[in-house]
N, C-alpha and C positions, 0 to 999 in steps of 0.2 A: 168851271169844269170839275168835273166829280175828281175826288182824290186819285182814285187809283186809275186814271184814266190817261192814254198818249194822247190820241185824236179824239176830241169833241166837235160833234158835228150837227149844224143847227139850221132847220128849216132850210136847206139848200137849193138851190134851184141854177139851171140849166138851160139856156134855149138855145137856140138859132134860129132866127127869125118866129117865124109862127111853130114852129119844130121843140117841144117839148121835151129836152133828154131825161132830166132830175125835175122832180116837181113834189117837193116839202121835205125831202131827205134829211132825216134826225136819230142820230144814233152816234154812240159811244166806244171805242176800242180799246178795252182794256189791256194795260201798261202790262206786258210780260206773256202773253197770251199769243196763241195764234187764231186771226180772227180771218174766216175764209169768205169771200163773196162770193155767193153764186145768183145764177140770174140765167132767162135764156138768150139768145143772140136779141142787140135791142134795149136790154132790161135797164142801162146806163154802167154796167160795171166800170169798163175801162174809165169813161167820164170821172167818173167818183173819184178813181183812184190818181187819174192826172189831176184834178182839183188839189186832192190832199198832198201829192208831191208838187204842187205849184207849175207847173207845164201848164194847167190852163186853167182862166181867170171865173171866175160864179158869178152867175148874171145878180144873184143877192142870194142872203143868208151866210152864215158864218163858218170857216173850219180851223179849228186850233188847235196846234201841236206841239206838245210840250208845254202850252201856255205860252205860243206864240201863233201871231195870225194869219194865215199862209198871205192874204193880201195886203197888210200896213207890215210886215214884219217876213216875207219874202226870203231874207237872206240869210237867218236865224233858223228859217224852219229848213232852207236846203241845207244849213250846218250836220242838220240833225236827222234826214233821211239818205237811205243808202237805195237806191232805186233799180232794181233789174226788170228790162222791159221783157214784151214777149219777143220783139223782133233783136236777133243778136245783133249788136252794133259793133262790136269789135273788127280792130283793124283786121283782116287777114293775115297778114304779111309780116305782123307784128307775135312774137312770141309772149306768152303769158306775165314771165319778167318783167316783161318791156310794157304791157296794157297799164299792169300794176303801179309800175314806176312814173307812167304819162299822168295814172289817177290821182297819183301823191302830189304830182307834180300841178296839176291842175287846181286841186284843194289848197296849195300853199304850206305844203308838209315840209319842206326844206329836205335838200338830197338825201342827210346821212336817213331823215327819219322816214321818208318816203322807201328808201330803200330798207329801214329794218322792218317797216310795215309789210313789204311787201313780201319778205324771209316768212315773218309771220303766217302769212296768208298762204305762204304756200304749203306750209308744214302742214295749217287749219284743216287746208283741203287736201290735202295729201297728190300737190302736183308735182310732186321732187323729179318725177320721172319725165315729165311734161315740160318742166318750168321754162324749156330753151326749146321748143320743139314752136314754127309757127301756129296762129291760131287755122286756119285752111285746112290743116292736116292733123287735126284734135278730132275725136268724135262728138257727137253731137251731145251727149252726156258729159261730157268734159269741159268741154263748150262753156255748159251751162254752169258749173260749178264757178269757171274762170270767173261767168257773169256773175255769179254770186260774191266771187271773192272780193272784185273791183266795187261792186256796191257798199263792202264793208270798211274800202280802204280808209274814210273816217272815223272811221268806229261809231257808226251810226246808232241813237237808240230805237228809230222805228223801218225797219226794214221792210219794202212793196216790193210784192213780184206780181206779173202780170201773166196772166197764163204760162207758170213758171217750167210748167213739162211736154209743151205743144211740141211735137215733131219725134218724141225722146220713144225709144222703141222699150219695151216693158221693163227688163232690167234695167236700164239708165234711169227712167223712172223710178224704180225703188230704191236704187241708190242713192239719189237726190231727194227722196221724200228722206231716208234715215239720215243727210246732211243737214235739212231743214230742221227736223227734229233736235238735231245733235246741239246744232248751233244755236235753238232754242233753249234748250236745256242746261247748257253751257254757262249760258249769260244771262239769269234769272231777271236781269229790267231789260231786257231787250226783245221790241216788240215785232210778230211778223204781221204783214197786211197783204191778203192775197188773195183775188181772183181766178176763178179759173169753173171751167165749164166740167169738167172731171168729180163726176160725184165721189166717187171709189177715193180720187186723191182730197176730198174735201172728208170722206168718212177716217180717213186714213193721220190727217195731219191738224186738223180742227179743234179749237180746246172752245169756239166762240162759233157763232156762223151767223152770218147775214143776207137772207131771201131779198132780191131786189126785183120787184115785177113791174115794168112800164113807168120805171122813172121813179117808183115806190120801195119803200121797207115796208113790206106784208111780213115779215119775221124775225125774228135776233133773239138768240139764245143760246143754250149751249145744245150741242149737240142729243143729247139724251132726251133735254126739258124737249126740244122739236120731234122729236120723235113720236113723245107718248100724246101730242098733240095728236098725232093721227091712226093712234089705235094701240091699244098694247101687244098685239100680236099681228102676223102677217098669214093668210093660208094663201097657200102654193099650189096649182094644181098643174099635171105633166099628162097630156092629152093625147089619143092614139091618133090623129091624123091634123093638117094642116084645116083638114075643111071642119071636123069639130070644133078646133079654136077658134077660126075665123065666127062660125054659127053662135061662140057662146058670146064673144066679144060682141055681136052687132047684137045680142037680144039682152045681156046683162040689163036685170035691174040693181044691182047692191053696186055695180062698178070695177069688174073685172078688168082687169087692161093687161096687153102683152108683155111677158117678160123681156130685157132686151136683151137681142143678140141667143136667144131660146126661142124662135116660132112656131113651137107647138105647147109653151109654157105662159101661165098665166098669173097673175096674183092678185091681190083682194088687202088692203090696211084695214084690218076687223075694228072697226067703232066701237061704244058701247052702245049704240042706239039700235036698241030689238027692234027694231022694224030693217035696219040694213042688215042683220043677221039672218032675219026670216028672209030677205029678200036673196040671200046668198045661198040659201040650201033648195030656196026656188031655183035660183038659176042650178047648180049641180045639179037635181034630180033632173033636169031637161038633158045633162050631157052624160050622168051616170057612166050607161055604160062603156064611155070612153076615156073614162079616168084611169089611167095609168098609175100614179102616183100624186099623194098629198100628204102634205108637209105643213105645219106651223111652224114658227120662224119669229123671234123679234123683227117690228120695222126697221128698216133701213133708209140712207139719205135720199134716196131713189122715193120711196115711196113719202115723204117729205117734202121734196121738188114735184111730186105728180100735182098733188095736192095743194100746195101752198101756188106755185110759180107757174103750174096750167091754168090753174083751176079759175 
């Protein structure tokens, strides 16, 4: 395994019966970094990421962490991962204090240390106001922190979330993305591993990123190197009616496609290949007079995932 690396991950594979999930997965995540998976419904993300926290077994090929092997070496590598799923598993009924103090308690922290861990954790997360309040009656941003803290309580060096903002309404979301950060930044060998379908939160928190399509790595990079992969520039175009977008979308020849959540918006990842350039000011002169507004723009992770993970 390369130096600077937590999980190396080698020829992997996946199945269930004749069901393919992972088939030759190889790639590296580097020690202190935050490395994002994306993929679309399907792609194996979750798989991956239960594999490398040891929850489930690889039908062959290898994953090591830390320089341990999640299958002859099991117990060493749960030492060293801190796990928050996407589905919350916490008790209800059970107040923050108390989740925290079960975590220690379960790890073999011994009382006095499980309980200053938990002091700890709670300052980390700033749940002082929370920390006796049940978990039932916590918000869903709150929630998720809790889940965060409890995954820390061994002072984990490779930390997995699993579609870590699914449910969280916009602010709880960016609160938790500058927690993620924080806690990154904090503790320079300490690694995050995370999935999630949110391009915006993988543009947002990503120092690494890894394209998984139909069981494959089609991608792994950093954020920027993926980008200029699919054109240095993006043009944007803002259309006068519903039925003109729809007309340029079915006749594009350069590859216009709808903006999301904009239905009368469109965009285009500028290649350098003069033939999809000429082919781009064919399609515009067809909608001319219905252009509203155009705009260049660096590419984005959007325009990354059209390309790499449809395509």
């Amino acid at each position: 395994m390369l130096k600077n690396t937590s999980v190396g991950v080698t020829d992997l594979m996946k199945s269930y019966g004749e069901r393919t999930v992972l088939n030759g997965v190889s790639l590296h995540v580097r020690r202190g970094g935050r490395t994002v998976v994306l993929g679309p419904n399907g792609a194996g993300k979750s798989t991956l990421l239960e594999i490398i926290s040891t929850l489930r077994s690889p039908t062959s090929g290898t994953v090591v962490v830390e320089g341990h092997d999640v299958v002859t070496d099991t117990r060493a590598v749960r030492r060293l991962i801190g796990l928050a799923p996407q589905s919350n598993a916490l008790d209800p009924l059970a107040t923050p204090l108390e989740v925290l103090g079960f975590q220690g308690a379960a790890l073999g922290l011994g009382t006095r240390t499980a309980r200053r861990r938990s002091r700890e954790l709670v300052e980390l997360f700033r749940l002082g106001d929370h920390q006796n309040t049940r978990i039932a009656k916590l918000s869903g941003g709150t929630r998720r922190k809790v889940d965060l803290a409890v995954a820390l309580v061994g002072s984990p060096s490779l930390i997995v979330l699993d579609e870590p903002t699914t449910g969280l309404d916009p602010l709880a979301r960016m609160d938790f993305w500058d927690e993620l950060k924080r806690l990154s930044s904090d503790a320079g060998s300490r690694t995050l591993l995370i999935s999630t379908q949110d391009l915006h939160e993988a543009e947002v928190l990503a120092t690494d990123i890894v394209v998984l399509r139909d069981g494959k790595v089609i991608a792994h990079d950093s954020p920027d190197a993926l980008k200029s992969l699919v054109g240095d520039r993006t043009l944007t175009l803002t259309l006068d009616t519903l039925e003109s977008t729809d007309r340029l979308i079915e006749a594009t020849l350069a590859g216009f496609r709808p903006e999301s959540g904009e239905p009368t918006t469109v965009r285009l990842a500028l290649p350098r290949d003069p033939a999809v350039l000429r082919a781009a000011l064919d399609d515009i002169g067809t909608v001319a007079a219905s252009v509203e507004q155009m705009r260049l723009a660096g590419p984005s992770l959007d325009d990354v995932f059209a390309a790499l993970a449809t395509g």
